[in-house]
C-alpha positions as CSV (number, residue, x, y, z in Angstrom):
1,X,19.1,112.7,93.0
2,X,21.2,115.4,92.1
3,X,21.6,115.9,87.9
4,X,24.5,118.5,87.9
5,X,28.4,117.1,87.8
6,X,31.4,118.7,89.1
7,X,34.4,118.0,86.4
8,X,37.8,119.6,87.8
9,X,41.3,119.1,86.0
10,X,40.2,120.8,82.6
11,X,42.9,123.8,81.9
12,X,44.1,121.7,78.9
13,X,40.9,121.0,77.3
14,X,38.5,123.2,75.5
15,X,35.1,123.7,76.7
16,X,33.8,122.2,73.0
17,X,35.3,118.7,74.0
18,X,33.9,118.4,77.3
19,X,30.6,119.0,76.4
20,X,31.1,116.2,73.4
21,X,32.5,114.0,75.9
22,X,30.1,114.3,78.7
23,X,27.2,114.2,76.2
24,X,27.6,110.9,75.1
25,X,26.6,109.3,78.8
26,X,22.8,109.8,78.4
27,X,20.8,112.3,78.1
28,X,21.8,116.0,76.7
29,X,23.5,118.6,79.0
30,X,20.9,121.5,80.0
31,X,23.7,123.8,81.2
32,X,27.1,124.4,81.1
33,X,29.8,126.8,83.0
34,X,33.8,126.6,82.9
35,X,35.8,128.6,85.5
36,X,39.2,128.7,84.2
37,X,41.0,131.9,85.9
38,X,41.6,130.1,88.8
39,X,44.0,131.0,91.6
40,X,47.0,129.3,91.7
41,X,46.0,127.0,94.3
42,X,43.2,125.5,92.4
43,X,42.5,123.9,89.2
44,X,40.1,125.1,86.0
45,X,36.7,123.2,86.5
46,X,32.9,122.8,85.3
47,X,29.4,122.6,86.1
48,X,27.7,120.3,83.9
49,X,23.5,120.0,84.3
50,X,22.1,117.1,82.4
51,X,18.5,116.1,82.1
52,X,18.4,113.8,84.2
53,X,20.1,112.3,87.6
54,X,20.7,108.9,85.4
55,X,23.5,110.6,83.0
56,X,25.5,111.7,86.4
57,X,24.7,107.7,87.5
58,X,26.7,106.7,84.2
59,X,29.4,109.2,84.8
60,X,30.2,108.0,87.9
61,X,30.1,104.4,87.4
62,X,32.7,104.3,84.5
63,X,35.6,106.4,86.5
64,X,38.3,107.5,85.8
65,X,37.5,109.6,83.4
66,X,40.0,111.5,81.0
67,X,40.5,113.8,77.3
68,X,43.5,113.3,75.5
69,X,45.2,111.9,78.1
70,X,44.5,114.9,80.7
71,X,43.0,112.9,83.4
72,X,39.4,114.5,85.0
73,X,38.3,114.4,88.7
74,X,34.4,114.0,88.4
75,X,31.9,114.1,91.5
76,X,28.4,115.2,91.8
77,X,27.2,118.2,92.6
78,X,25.0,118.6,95.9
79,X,22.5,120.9,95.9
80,X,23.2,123.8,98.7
81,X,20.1,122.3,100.6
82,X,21.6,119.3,101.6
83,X,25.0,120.6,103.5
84,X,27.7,122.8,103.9
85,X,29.1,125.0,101.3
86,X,32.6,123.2,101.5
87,X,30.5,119.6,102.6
88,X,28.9,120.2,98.4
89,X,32.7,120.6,96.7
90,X,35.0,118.5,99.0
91,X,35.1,114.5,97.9
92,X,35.0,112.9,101.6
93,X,34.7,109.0,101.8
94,X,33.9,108.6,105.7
95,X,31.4,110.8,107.7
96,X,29.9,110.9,111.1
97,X,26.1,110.5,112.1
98,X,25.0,112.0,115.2
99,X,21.6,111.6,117.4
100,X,20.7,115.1,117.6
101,X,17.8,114.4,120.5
102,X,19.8,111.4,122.6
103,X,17.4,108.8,121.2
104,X,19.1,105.3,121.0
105,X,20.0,104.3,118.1
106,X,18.6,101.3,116.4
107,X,22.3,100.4,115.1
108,X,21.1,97.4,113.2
109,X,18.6,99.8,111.0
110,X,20.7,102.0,110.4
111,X,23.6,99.5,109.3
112,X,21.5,98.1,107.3
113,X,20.5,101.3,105.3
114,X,23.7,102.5,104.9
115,X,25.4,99.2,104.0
116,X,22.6,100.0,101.0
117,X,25.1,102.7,99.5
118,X,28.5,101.0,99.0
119,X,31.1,98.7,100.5
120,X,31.5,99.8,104.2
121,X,35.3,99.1,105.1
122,X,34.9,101.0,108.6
123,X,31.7,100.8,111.3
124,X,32.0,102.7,114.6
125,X,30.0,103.5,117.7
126,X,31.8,107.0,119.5
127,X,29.5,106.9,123.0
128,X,31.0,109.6,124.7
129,X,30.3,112.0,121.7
130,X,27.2,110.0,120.9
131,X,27.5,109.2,116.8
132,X,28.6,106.6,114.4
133,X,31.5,107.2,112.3
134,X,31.1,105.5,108.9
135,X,33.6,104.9,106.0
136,X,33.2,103.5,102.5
137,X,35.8,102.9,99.7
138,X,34.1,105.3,97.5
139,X,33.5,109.7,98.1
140,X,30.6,109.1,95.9
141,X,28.6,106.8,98.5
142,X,28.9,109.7,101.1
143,X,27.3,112.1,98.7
144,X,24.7,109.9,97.8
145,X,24.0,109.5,101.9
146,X,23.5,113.4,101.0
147,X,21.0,113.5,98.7
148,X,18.9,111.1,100.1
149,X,19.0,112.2,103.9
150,X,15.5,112.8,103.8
151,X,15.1,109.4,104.1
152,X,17.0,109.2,107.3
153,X,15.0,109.5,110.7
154,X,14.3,113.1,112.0
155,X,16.4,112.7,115.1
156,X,19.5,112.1,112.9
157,X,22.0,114.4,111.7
158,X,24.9,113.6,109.2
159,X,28.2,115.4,108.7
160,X,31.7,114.5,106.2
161,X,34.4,114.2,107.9
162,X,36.3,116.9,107.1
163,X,39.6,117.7,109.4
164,X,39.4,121.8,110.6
165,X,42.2,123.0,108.2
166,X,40.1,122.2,104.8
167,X,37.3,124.1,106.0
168,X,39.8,127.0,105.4
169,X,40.6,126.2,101.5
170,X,38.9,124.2,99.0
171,X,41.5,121.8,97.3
172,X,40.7,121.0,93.2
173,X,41.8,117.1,92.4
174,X,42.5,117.6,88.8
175,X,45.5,117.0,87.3
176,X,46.7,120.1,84.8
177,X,49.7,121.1,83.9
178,X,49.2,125.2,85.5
179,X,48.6,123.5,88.8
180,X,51.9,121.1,88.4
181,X,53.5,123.8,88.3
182,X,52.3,125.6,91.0
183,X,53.0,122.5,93.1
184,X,56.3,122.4,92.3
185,X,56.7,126.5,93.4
186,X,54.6,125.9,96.7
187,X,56.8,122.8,97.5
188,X,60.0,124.9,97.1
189,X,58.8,127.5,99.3
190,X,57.3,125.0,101.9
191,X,60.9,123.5,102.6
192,X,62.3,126.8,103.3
193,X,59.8,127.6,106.3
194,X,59.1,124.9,109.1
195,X,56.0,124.0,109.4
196,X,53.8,123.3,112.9
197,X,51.7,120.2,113.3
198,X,48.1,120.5,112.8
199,X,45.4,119.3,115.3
200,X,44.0,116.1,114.5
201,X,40.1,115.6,114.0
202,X,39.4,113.7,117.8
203,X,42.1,116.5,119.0
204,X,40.1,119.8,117.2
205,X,36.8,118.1,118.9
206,X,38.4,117.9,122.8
207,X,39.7,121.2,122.1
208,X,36.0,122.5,121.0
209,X,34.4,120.5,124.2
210,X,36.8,122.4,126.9
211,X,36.2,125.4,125.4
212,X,32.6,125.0,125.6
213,X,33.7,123.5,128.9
214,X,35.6,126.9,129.7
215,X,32.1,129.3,128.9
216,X,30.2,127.8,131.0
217,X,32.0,127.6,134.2
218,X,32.6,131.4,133.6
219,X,29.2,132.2,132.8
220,X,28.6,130.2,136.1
221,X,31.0,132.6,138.0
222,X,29.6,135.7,136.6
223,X,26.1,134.8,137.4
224,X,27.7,134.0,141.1
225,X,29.1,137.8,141.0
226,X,25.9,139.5,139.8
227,X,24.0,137.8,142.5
228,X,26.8,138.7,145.1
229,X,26.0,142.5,143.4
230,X,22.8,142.4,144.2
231,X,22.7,141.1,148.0
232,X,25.5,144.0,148.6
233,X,22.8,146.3,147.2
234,X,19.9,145.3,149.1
235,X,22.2,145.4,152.3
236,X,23.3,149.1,151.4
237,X,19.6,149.9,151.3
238,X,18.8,148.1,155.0
Protein backbone atom coordinates (compact mmCIF):
# COMPACT_ATOMS: atom_id res chain seq x y z
CA UNK A 1 0.00 0.00 0.00
CA UNK A 2 1.03 3.30 -0.97
CA UNK A 3 2.39 5.65 2.24
CA UNK A 4 2.61 9.02 0.37
CA UNK A 5 -0.68 11.52 0.38
CA UNK A 6 -1.73 13.99 -2.13
CA UNK A 7 -3.21 17.21 -0.14
CA UNK A 8 -4.49 19.91 -2.77
CA UNK A 9 -6.42 23.24 -1.64
CA UNK A 10 -3.38 24.65 0.57
CA UNK A 11 -2.62 28.41 -0.83
CA UNK A 12 -3.95 29.74 2.53
CA UNK A 13 -2.08 27.60 4.88
CA UNK A 14 1.53 27.58 5.69
CA UNK A 15 3.51 24.61 5.08
CA UNK A 16 4.34 24.56 9.20
CA UNK A 17 0.47 23.74 9.86
CA UNK A 18 0.10 21.03 7.48
CA UNK A 19 2.81 19.16 8.65
CA UNK A 20 1.36 19.65 12.40
CA UNK A 21 -1.87 18.60 11.18
CA UNK A 22 -1.03 15.60 9.12
CA UNK A 23 1.35 14.49 11.85
CA UNK A 24 -1.01 13.75 14.39
CA UNK A 25 -2.70 10.69 12.20
CA UNK A 26 -0.02 8.09 13.03
CA UNK A 27 3.20 7.83 12.47
CA UNK A 28 5.74 10.80 11.59
CA UNK A 29 5.97 12.25 8.04
CA UNK A 30 9.38 11.05 6.25
CA UNK A 31 9.07 13.78 3.46
CA UNK A 32 7.54 16.69 2.65
CA UNK A 33 7.08 19.06 -0.66
CA UNK A 34 4.67 22.14 -1.30
CA UNK A 35 4.10 23.36 -4.93
CA UNK A 36 2.55 26.64 -4.51
CA UNK A 37 3.42 28.74 -7.91
CA UNK A 38 0.85 27.11 -9.55
CA UNK A 39 -0.82 28.17 -12.89
CA UNK A 40 -3.91 29.69 -12.74
CA UNK A 41 -5.81 26.72 -13.56
CA UNK A 42 -4.65 24.71 -10.67
CA UNK A 43 -4.45 24.86 -6.96
CA UNK A 44 -1.24 24.95 -4.41
CA UNK A 45 -0.67 21.26 -3.20
CA UNK A 46 1.58 18.68 -1.28
CA UNK A 47 3.29 15.52 -1.22
CA UNK A 48 3.30 14.07 2.17
CA UNK A 49 5.46 10.59 2.82
CA UNK A 50 4.71 8.99 6.17
CA UNK A 51 6.16 5.93 7.60
CA UNK A 52 3.86 3.87 7.07
CA UNK A 53 0.74 2.96 4.56
CA UNK A 54 -1.42 2.95 8.03
CA UNK A 55 -1.13 6.99 8.65
CA UNK A 56 -2.58 7.46 4.80
CA UNK A 57 -5.38 4.65 6.06
CA UNK A 58 -6.31 7.13 8.90
CA UNK A 59 -6.23 10.15 6.66
CA UNK A 60 -8.56 8.81 4.53
CA UNK A 61 -11.03 7.38 6.72
CA UNK A 62 -11.76 10.63 8.73
CA UNK A 63 -12.53 12.90 5.36
CA UNK A 64 -13.11 15.82 4.94
CA UNK A 65 -10.35 17.20 6.07
CA UNK A 66 -9.75 21.12 6.65
CA UNK A 67 -7.25 24.10 8.47
CA UNK A 68 -8.85 27.06 9.70
CA UNK A 69 -11.70 26.55 7.81
CA UNK A 70 -9.79 26.21 4.30
CA UNK A 71 -11.26 22.95 3.27
CA UNK A 72 -8.37 20.12 1.85
CA UNK A 73 -8.90 17.62 -0.95
CA UNK A 74 -6.75 14.50 0.19
CA UNK A 75 -6.11 11.24 -2.00
CA UNK A 76 -3.34 8.84 -2.05
CA UNK A 77 -0.64 8.94 -4.00
CA UNK A 78 -0.02 5.87 -6.52
CA UNK A 79 3.17 4.94 -7.22
CA UNK A 80 4.11 5.59 -11.14
CA UNK A 81 4.28 1.68 -11.36
CA UNK A 82 0.81 1.05 -11.07
CA UNK A 83 -0.77 3.41 -13.97
CA UNK A 84 -0.83 6.34 -15.91
CA UNK A 85 0.70 9.55 -15.09
CA UNK A 86 -2.78 11.34 -15.10
CA UNK A 87 -4.55 7.65 -13.74
CA UNK A 88 -1.91 8.57 -10.28
CA UNK A 89 -3.31 12.46 -9.71
CA UNK A 90 -7.01 12.26 -11.06
CA UNK A 91 -9.62 11.08 -8.16
CA UNK A 92 -11.94 8.66 -10.53
CA UNK A 93 -14.73 6.58 -8.61
CA UNK A 94 -15.73 3.99 -11.58
CA UNK A 95 -13.20 2.16 -13.87
CA UNK A 96 -13.26 -0.39 -16.44
CA UNK A 97 -11.56 -4.04 -16.38
CA UNK A 98 -10.73 -5.55 -19.59
CA UNK A 99 -9.68 -9.41 -20.54
CA UNK A 100 -6.56 -8.64 -22.27
CA UNK A 101 -6.29 -12.51 -23.78
CA UNK A 102 -10.30 -13.16 -24.42
CA UNK A 103 -10.44 -15.57 -21.49
CA UNK A 104 -13.97 -15.71 -19.86
CA UNK A 105 -14.38 -14.19 -17.08
CA UNK A 106 -15.20 -15.80 -13.92
CA UNK A 107 -17.73 -12.78 -13.10
CA UNK A 108 -18.64 -14.19 -9.78
CA UNK A 109 -14.70 -14.13 -8.60
CA UNK A 110 -14.13 -11.27 -9.61
CA UNK A 111 -17.39 -9.56 -8.00
CA UNK A 112 -16.57 -10.95 -5.21
CA UNK A 113 -13.03 -9.42 -4.96
CA UNK A 114 -13.90 -6.26 -5.79
CA UNK A 115 -17.11 -6.02 -3.76
CA UNK A 116 -14.01 -6.46 -1.09
CA UNK A 117 -12.95 -2.59 -1.65
CA UNK A 118 -16.15 -0.56 -1.07
CA UNK A 119 -19.75 -0.21 -1.65
CA UNK A 120 -20.40 -1.08 -5.42
CA UNK A 121 -23.46 1.19 -6.61
CA UNK A 122 -22.87 0.20 -10.37
CA UNK A 123 -21.87 -3.64 -11.99
CA UNK A 124 -21.69 -3.98 -15.70
CA UNK A 125 -20.82 -6.59 -18.35
CA UNK A 126 -19.81 -4.42 -21.97
CA UNK A 127 -19.58 -7.80 -24.39
CA UNK A 128 -18.92 -6.16 -27.50
CA UNK A 129 -15.81 -4.32 -26.03
CA UNK A 130 -15.25 -7.33 -23.79
CA UNK A 131 -14.77 -5.56 -19.99
CA UNK A 132 -16.63 -4.85 -16.82
CA UNK A 133 -17.29 -1.33 -15.97
CA UNK A 134 -17.32 -0.89 -12.11
CA UNK A 135 -18.37 2.03 -9.91
CA UNK A 136 -18.10 2.63 -6.14
CA UNK A 137 -19.27 5.65 -4.06
CA UNK A 138 -15.81 6.41 -3.03
CA UNK A 139 -12.40 7.61 -5.61
CA UNK A 140 -10.35 6.07 -2.86
CA UNK A 141 -11.73 2.33 -3.52
CA UNK A 142 -10.51 2.67 -7.26
CA UNK A 143 -7.05 3.54 -6.06
CA UNK A 144 -6.89 0.95 -3.72
CA UNK A 145 -7.95 -1.58 -6.83
CA UNK A 146 -4.52 0.23 -7.99
CA UNK A 147 -2.28 -0.68 -5.57
CA UNK A 148 -3.22 -4.01 -5.18
CA UNK A 149 -3.61 -5.14 -8.89
CA UNK A 150 -1.07 -7.53 -8.39
CA UNK A 151 -3.39 -9.44 -6.89
CA UNK A 152 -5.66 -9.53 -9.83
CA UNK A 153 -5.31 -12.48 -12.53
CA UNK A 154 -2.61 -11.98 -15.24
CA UNK A 155 -5.02 -11.89 -18.12
CA UNK A 156 -6.66 -8.85 -16.56
CA UNK A 157 -6.12 -5.30 -17.12
CA UNK A 158 -7.66 -2.30 -15.21
CA UNK A 159 -8.19 1.34 -16.31
CA UNK A 160 -10.12 4.70 -14.49
CA UNK A 161 -12.49 6.00 -16.33
CA UNK A 162 -11.41 8.97 -17.41
CA UNK A 163 -13.40 10.90 -20.35
CA UNK A 164 -10.67 11.97 -23.40
CA UNK A 165 -10.67 15.77 -22.57
CA UNK A 166 -9.04 15.29 -18.80
CA UNK A 167 -6.31 13.48 -20.22
CA UNK A 168 -5.41 16.92 -21.72
CA UNK A 169 -5.32 18.99 -18.16
CA UNK A 170 -5.04 17.83 -14.64
CA UNK A 171 -7.91 19.51 -12.55
CA UNK A 172 -6.74 20.45 -8.54
CA UNK A 173 -10.12 19.90 -6.16
CA UNK A 174 -9.08 22.29 -3.46
CA UNK A 175 -10.80 25.01 -2.50
CA UNK A 176 -8.50 28.39 -2.16
CA UNK A 177 -9.25 31.54 -2.55
CA UNK A 178 -6.38 32.36 -5.87
CA UNK A 179 -8.35 29.61 -7.65
CA UNK A 180 -11.98 31.30 -6.79
CA UNK A 181 -10.82 33.79 -8.33
CA UNK A 182 -9.56 32.42 -11.31
CA UNK A 183 -12.95 30.71 -11.66
CA UNK A 184 -14.82 33.57 -11.58
CA UNK A 185 -12.27 35.18 -14.62
CA UNK A 186 -12.51 31.82 -16.70
CA UNK A 187 -16.37 31.86 -16.22
CA UNK A 188 -16.54 35.40 -17.58
CA UNK A 189 -14.55 34.68 -20.51
CA UNK A 190 -16.36 31.18 -21.17
CA UNK A 191 -19.80 33.09 -21.70
CA UNK A 192 -18.41 35.27 -24.24
CA UNK A 193 -17.15 32.37 -26.68
CA UNK A 194 -19.63 29.44 -27.53
CA UNK A 195 -18.54 26.43 -26.70
CA UNK A 196 -18.81 22.88 -28.95
CA UNK A 197 -19.94 19.66 -27.31
CA UNK A 198 -17.44 17.25 -26.31
CA UNK A 199 -17.50 13.51 -27.24
CA UNK A 200 -18.78 11.36 -24.71
CA UNK A 201 -16.70 8.26 -23.32
CA UNK A 202 -18.89 5.21 -25.44
CA UNK A 203 -18.69 7.98 -28.39
CA UNK A 204 -14.56 8.71 -28.10
CA UNK A 205 -14.32 4.69 -28.04
CA UNK A 206 -16.58 4.04 -31.51
CA UNK A 207 -14.70 6.86 -32.82
CA UNK A 208 -11.25 5.08 -31.89
CA UNK A 209 -12.74 1.47 -33.18
CA UNK A 210 -13.58 2.96 -36.93
CA UNK A 211 -10.48 4.49 -37.06
CA UNK A 212 -8.75 1.48 -36.33
CA UNK A 213 -11.47 0.18 -38.53
CA UNK A 214 -10.34 2.79 -41.23
CA UNK A 215 -6.25 1.52 -41.10
CA UNK A 216 -6.83 -1.55 -41.80
CA UNK A 217 -9.02 -1.72 -44.72
CA UNK A 218 -6.42 0.76 -46.18
CA UNK A 219 -3.46 -1.16 -45.26
CA UNK A 220 -5.65 -4.07 -46.94
CA UNK A 221 -5.87 -1.89 -50.23
CA UNK A 222 -2.34 -0.98 -50.30
CA UNK A 223 -1.09 -4.50 -49.88
CA UNK A 224 -3.80 -5.28 -52.91
CA UNK A 225 -1.75 -2.42 -54.94
CA UNK A 226 1.76 -3.62 -54.14
CA UNK A 227 0.81 -7.09 -55.24
CA UNK A 228 -0.93 -5.66 -58.50
CA UNK A 229 2.83 -3.83 -58.75
CA UNK A 230 4.45 -6.72 -58.74
CA UNK A 231 2.37 -9.01 -61.26
CA UNK A 232 2.72 -5.90 -63.83
CA UNK A 233 6.49 -6.35 -63.27
CA UNK A 234 6.89 -9.80 -63.75
CA UNK A 235 4.60 -9.39 -66.96
CA UNK A 236 6.96 -6.50 -68.23
CA UNK A 237 9.79 -9.04 -67.84
CA UNK A 238 7.84 -12.09 -69.88
Amino acid sequence: MSNELFVDGICEIDDKTIESYFSRFGSRITHYESHRHRPTNSCCFALISFETHHTVNAILRQRPHSINLNPLFVKRLLSPDTCSFIERLLPVSSLFVYNKIHKEFDEQKLRNYFNTFGRILKYERDNNRDRLFIEYDDYDSVDRIFLNKDHLPHNIDIHKNILPRAQNTIEYHGKCRRKQQDIKIDEKKKKRHHKKPSHTDEQYQDLLQKTIGDLINCKAQLRNKENDFVLLQMGNEL
